[in-house]
Backbone as a chain_set.jsonl record, in Angstrom:
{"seq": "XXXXXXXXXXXXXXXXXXXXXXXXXXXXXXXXXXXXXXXXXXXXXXXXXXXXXXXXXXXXXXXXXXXXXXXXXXXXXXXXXXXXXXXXXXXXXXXXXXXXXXXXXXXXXXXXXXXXXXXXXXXXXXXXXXXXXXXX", "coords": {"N": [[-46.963, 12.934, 13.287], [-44.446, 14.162, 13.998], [-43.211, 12.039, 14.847], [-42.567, 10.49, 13.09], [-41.061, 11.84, 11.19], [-38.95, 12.23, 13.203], [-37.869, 9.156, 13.388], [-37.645, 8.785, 10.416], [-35.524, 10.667, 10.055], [-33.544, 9.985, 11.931], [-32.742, 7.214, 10.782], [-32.035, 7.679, 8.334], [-29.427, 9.197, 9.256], [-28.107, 6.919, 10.535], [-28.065, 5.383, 8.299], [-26.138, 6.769, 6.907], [-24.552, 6.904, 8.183], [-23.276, 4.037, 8.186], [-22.41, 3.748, 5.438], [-19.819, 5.577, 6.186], [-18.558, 3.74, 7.674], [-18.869, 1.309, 6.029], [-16.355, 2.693, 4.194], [-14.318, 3.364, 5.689], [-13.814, 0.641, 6.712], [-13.141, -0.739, 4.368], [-10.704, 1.026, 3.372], [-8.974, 0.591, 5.67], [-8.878, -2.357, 4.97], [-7.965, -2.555, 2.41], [-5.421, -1.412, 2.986], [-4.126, -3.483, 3.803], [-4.51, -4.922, 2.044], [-3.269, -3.924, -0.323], [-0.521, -4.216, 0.537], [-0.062, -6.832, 0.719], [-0.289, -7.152, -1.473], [1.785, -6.059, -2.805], [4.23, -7.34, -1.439], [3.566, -9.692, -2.169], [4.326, -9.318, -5.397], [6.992, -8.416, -4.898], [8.414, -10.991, -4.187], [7.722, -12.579, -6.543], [9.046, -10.791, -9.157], [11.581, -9.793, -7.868], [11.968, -7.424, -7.289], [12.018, -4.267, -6.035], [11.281, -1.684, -6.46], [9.402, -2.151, -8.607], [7.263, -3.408, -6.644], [7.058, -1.451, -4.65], [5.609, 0.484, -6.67], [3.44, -1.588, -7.216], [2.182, -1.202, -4.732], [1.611, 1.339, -4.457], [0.029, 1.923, -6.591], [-2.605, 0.144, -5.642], [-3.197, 0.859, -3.234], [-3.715, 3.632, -3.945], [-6.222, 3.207, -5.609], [-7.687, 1.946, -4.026], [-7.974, 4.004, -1.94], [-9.385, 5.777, -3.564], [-11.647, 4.514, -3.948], [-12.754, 4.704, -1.245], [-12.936, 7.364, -1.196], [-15.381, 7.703, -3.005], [-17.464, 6.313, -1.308], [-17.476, 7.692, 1.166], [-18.35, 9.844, -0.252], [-20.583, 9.258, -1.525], [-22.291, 8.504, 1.265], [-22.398, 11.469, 2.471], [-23.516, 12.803, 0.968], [-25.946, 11.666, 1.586], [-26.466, 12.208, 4.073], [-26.781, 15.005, 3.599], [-28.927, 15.261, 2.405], [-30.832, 13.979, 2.965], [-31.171, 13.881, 5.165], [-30.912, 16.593, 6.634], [-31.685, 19.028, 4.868], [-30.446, 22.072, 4.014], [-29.288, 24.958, 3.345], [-27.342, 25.927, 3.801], [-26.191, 23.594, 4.735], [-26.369, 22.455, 2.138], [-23.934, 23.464, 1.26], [-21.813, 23.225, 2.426], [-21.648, 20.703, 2.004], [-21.129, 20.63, -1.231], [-18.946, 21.604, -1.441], [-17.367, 20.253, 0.33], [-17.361, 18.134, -1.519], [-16.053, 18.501, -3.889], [-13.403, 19.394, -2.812], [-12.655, 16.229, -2.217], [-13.277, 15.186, -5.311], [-11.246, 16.752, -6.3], [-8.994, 15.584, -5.07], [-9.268, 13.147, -5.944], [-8.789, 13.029, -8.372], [-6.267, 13.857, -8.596], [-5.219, 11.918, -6.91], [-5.584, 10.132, -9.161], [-3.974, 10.987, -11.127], [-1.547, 10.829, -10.319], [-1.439, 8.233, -9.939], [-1.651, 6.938, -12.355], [-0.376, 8.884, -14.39], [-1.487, 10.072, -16.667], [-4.11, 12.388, -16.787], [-7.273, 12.73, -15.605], [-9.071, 12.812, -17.928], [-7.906, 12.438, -20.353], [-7.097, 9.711, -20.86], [-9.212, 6.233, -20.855], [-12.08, 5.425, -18.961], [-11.394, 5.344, -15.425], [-12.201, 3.621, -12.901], [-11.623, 3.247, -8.937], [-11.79, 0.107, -8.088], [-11.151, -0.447, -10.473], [-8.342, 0.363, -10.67], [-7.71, -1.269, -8.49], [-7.21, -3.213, -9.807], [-5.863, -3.96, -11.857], [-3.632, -3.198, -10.779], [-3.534, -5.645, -9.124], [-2.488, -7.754, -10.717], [-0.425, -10.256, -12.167], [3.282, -9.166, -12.454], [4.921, -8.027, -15.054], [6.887, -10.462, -16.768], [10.217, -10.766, -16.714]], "CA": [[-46.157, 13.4, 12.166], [-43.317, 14.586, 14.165], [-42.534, 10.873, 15.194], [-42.309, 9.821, 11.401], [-39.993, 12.538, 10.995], [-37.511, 11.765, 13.904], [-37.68, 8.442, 13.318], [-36.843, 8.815, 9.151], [-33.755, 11.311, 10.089], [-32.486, 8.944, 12.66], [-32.845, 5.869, 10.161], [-31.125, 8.008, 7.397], [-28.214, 9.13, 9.904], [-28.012, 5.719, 10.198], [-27.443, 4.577, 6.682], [-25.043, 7.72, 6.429], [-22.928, 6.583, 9.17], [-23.385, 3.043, 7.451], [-21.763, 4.067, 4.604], [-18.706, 5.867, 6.582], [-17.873, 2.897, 8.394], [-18.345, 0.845, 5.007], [-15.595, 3.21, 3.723], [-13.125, 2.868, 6.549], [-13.45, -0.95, 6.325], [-12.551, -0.323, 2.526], [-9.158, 1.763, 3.673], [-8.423, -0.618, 6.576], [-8.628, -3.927, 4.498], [-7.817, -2.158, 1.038], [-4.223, -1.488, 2.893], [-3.313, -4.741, 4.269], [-4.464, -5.849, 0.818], [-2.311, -3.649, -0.438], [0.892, -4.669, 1.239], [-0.22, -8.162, 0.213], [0.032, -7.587, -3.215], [3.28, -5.554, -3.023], [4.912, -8.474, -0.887], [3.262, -11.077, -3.596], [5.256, -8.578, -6.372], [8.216, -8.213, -4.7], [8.777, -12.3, -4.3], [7.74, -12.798, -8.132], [9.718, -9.913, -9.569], [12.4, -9.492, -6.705], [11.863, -5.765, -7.714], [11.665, -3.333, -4.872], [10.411, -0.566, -7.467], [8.051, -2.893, -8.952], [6.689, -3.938, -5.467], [6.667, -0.48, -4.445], [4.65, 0.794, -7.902], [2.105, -2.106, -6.671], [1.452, -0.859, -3.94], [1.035, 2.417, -4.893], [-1.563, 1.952, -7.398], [-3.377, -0.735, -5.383], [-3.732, 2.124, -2.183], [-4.52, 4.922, -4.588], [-7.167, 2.65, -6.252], [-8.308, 1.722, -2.422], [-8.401, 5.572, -1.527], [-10.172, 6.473, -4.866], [-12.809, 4.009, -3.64], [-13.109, 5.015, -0.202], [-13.663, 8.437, -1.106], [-16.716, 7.608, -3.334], [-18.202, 5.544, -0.784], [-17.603, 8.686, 1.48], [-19.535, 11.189, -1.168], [-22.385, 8.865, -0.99], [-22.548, 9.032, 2.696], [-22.374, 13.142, 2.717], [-24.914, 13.012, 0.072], [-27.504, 10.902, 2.136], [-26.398, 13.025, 5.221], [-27.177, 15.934, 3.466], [-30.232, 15.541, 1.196], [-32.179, 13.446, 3.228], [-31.482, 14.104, 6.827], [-30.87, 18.231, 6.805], [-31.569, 20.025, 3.196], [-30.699, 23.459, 4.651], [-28.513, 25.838, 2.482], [-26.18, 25.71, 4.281], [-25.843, 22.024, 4.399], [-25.975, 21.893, 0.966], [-23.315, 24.222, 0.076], [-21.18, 22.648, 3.133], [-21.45, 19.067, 1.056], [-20.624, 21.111, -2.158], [-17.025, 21.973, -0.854], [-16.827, 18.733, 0.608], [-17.404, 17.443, -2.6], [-15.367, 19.242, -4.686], [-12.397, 18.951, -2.197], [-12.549, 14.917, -2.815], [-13.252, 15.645, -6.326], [-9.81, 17.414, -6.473], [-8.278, 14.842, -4.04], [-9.383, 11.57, -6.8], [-8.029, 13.889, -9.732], [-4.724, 14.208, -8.388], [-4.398, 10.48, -6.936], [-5.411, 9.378, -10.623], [-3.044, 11.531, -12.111], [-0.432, 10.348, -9.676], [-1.122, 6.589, -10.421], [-1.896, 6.702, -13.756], [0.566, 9.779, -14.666], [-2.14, 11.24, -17.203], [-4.835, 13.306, -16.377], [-8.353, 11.439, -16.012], [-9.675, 12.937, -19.274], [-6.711, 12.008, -21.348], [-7.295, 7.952, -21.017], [-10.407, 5.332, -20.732], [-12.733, 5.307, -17.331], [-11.069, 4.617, -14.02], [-12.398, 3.405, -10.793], [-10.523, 2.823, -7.822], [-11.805, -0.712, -8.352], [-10.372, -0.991, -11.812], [-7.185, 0.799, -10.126], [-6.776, -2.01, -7.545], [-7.502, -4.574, -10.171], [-5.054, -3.474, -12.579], [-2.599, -2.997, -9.506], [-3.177, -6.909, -8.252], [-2.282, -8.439, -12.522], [0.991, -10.338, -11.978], [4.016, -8.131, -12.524], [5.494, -8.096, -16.568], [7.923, -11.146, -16.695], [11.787, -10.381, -16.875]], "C": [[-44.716, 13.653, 12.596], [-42.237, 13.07, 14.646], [-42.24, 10.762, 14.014], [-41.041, 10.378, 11.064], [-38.72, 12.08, 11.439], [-37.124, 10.533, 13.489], [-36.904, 7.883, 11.264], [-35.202, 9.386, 9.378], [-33.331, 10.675, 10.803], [-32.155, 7.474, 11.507], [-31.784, 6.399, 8.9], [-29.628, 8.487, 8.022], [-27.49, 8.009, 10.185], [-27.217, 4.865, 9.351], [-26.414, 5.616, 6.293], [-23.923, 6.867, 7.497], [-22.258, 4.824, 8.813], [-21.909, 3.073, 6.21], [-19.842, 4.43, 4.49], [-17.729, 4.38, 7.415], [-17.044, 1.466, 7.208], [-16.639, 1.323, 4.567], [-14.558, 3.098, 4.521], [-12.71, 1.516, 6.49], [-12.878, -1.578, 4.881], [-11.085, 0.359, 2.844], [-8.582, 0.555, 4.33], [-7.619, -1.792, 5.694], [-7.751, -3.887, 3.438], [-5.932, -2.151, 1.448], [-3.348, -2.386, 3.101], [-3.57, -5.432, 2.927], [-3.552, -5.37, -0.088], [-0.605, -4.085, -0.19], [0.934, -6.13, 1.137], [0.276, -8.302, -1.35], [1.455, -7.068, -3.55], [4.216, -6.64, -2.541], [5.149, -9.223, -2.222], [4.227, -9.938, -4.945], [6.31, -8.707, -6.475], [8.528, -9.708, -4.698], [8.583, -12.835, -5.55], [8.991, -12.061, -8.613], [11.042, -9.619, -8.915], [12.948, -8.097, -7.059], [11.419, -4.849, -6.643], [11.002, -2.054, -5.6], [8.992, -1.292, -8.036], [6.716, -3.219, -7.608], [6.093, -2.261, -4.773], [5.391, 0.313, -5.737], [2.876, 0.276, -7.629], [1.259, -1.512, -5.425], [0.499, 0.583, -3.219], [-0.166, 2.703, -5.498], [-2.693, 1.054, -6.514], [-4.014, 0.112, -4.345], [-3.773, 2.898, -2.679], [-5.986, 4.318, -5.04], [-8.263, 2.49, -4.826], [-9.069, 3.033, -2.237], [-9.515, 6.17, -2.473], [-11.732, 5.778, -3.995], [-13.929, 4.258, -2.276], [-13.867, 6.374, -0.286], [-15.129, 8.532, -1.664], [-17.544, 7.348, -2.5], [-18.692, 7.355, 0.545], [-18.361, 9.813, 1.463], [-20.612, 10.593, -1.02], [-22.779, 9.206, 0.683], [-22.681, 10.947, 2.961], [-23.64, 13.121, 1.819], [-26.219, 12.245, 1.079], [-27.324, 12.194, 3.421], [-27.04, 14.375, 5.291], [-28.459, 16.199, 3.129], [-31.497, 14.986, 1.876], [-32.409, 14.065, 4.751], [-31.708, 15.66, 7.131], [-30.527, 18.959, 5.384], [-31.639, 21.261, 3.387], [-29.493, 23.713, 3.547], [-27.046, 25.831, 2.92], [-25.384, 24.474, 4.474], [-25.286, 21.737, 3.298], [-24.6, 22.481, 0.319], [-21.852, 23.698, 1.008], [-20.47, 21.404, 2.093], [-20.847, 19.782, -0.722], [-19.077, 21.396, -2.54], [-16.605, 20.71, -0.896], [-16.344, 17.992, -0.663], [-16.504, 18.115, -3.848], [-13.959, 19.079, -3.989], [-12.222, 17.253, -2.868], [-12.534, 15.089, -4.458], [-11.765, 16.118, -6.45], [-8.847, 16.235, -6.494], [-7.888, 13.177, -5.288], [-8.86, 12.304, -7.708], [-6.486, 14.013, -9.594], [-4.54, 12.611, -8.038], [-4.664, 9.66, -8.36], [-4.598, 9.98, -11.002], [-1.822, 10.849, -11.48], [-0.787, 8.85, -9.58], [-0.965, 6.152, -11.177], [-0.351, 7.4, -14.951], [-0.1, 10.533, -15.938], [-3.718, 11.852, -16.409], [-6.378, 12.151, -16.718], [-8.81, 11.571, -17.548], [-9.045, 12.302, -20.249], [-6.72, 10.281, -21.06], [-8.858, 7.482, -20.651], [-10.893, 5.467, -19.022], [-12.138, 4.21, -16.555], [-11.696, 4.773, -13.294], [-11.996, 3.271, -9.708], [-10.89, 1.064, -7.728], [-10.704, -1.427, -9.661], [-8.874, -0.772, -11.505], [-6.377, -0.637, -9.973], [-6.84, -3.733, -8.632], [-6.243, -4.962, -10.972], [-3.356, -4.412, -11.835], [-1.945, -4.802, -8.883], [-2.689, -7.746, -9.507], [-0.888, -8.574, -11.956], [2.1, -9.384, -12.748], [4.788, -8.644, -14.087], [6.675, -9.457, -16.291], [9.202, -10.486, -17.228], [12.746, -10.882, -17.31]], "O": [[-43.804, 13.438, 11.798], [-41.011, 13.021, 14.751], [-41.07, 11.137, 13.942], [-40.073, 9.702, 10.717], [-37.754, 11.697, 10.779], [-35.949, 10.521, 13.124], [-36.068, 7.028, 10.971], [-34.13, 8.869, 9.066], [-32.168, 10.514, 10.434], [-31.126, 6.83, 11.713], [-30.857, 5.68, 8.527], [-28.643, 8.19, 7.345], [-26.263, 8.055, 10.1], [-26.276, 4.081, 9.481], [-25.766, 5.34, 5.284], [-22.784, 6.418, 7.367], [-21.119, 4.45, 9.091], [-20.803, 2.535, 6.256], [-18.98, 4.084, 3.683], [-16.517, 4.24, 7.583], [-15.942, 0.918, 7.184], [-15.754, 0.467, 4.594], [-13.608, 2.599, 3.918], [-11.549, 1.167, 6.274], [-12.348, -2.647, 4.579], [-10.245, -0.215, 2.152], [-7.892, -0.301, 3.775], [-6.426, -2.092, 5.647], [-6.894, -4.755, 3.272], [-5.129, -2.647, 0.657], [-2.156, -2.352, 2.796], [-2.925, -6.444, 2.654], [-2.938, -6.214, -0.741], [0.255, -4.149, -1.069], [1.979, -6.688, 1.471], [0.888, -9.116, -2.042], [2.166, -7.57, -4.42], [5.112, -6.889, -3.348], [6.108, -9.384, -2.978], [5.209, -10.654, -5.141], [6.903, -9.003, -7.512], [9.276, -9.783, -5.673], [9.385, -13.74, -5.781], [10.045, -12.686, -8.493], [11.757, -9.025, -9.722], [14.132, -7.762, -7.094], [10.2, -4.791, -6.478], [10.068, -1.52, -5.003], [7.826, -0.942, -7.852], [5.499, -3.215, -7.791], [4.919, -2.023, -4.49], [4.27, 0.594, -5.313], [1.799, 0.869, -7.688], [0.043, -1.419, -5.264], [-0.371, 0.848, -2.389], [-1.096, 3.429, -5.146], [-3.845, 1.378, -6.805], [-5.24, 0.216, -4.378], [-3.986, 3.729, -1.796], [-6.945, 5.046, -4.784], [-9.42, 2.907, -4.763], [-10.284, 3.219, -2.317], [-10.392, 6.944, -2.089], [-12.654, 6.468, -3.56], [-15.149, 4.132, -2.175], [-14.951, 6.629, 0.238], [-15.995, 9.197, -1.095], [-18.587, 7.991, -2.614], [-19.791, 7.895, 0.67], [-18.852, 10.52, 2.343], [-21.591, 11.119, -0.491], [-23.506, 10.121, 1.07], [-23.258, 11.325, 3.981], [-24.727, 13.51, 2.244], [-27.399, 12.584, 0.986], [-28.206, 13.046, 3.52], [-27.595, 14.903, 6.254], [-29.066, 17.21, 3.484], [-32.677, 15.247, 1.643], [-33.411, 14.534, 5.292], [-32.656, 15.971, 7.852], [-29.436, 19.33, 4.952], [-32.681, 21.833, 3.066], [-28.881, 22.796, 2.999], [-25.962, 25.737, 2.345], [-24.16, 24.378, 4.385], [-24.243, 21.109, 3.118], [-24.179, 22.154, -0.791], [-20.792, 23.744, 0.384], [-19.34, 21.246, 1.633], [-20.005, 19.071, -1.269], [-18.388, 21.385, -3.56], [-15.852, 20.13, -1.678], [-15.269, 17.413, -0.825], [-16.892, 17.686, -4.935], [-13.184, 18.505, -4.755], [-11.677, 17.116, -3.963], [-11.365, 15.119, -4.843], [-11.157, 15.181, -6.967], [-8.125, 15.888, -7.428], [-6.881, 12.483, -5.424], [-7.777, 11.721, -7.768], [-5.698, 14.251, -10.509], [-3.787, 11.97, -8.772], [-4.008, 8.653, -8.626], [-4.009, 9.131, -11.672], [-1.07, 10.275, -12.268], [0.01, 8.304, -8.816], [-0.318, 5.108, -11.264], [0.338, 6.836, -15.801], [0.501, 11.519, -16.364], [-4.088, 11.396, -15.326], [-6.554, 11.263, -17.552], [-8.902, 10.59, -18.286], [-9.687, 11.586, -21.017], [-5.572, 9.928, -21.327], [-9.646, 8.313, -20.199], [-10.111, 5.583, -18.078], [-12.162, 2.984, -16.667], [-11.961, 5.883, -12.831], [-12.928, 2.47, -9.631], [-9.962, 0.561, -7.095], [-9.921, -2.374, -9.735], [-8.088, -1.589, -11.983], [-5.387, -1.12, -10.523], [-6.604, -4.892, -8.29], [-5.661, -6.037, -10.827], [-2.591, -5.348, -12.071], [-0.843, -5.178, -8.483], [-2.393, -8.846, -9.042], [-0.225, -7.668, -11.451], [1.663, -8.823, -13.753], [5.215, -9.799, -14.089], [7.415, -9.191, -15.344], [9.137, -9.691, -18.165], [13.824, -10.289, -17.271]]}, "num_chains": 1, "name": "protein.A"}
């Protein structure tokens, strides 16, 4: 019984740390894709505000995404591997910190408040973000 055990919480530490690495490879890529699309902006538009704007929303949209991927990982970390009280109320903060963290970079990409417009994702962010730039 006690093998089953170790061997589940190692397999779920696992898929938590899975998750975190997912999420870094999501920042990493998300910023050079970023700076791709602001480039690609700035040579359409030859708008240094415009180019900058892109690349704003496209790495808030990134970050938004990373952090989800993040909350899942704390959530497996927590629930499956160590469901102690203290764990849970650890991941509660955690989660509420991020929570804060995506509320403020939507407000600061978007410029209203999440409630006040239609459901964003940090997907829909960076999708938005990569739509060629308004003609001039």
């Amino acid at each position: 019984m006690i093998a089953e055990d170790s061997t589940y919480t190692h397999g779920m530490l696992i898929v938590a740390q899975v998750f975190e690495v997912i999420a870094a490879v999501i920042l990493l890529g998300g910023l050079v894709l970023a700076f791709v699309l602001a480039l690609r902006t700035y040579r359409r538009s030859g708008s240094g505000t415009e180019a900058y704007r892109t690349l704003r929303q496209s790495f808030g949209g990134v970050i938004l995404l990373g952090l989800e991927i993040l909350v899942a990982g704390d959530l497996i970390r927590t629930v499956a591997v160590a469901p102690t009280l203290d764990n849970v109320l650890v991941l509660g903060l955690i989660v509420l910190i991020r929570t804060f963290l995506s509320f403020s970079l939507e407000i600061e990409i978007d410029g209203v408040p999440p409630w006040r417009r239609g459901l964003v994702s940090g997907v829909s962010v960076i999708k938005k973000a990569a739509q060629d730039p308004p003609a001039q």
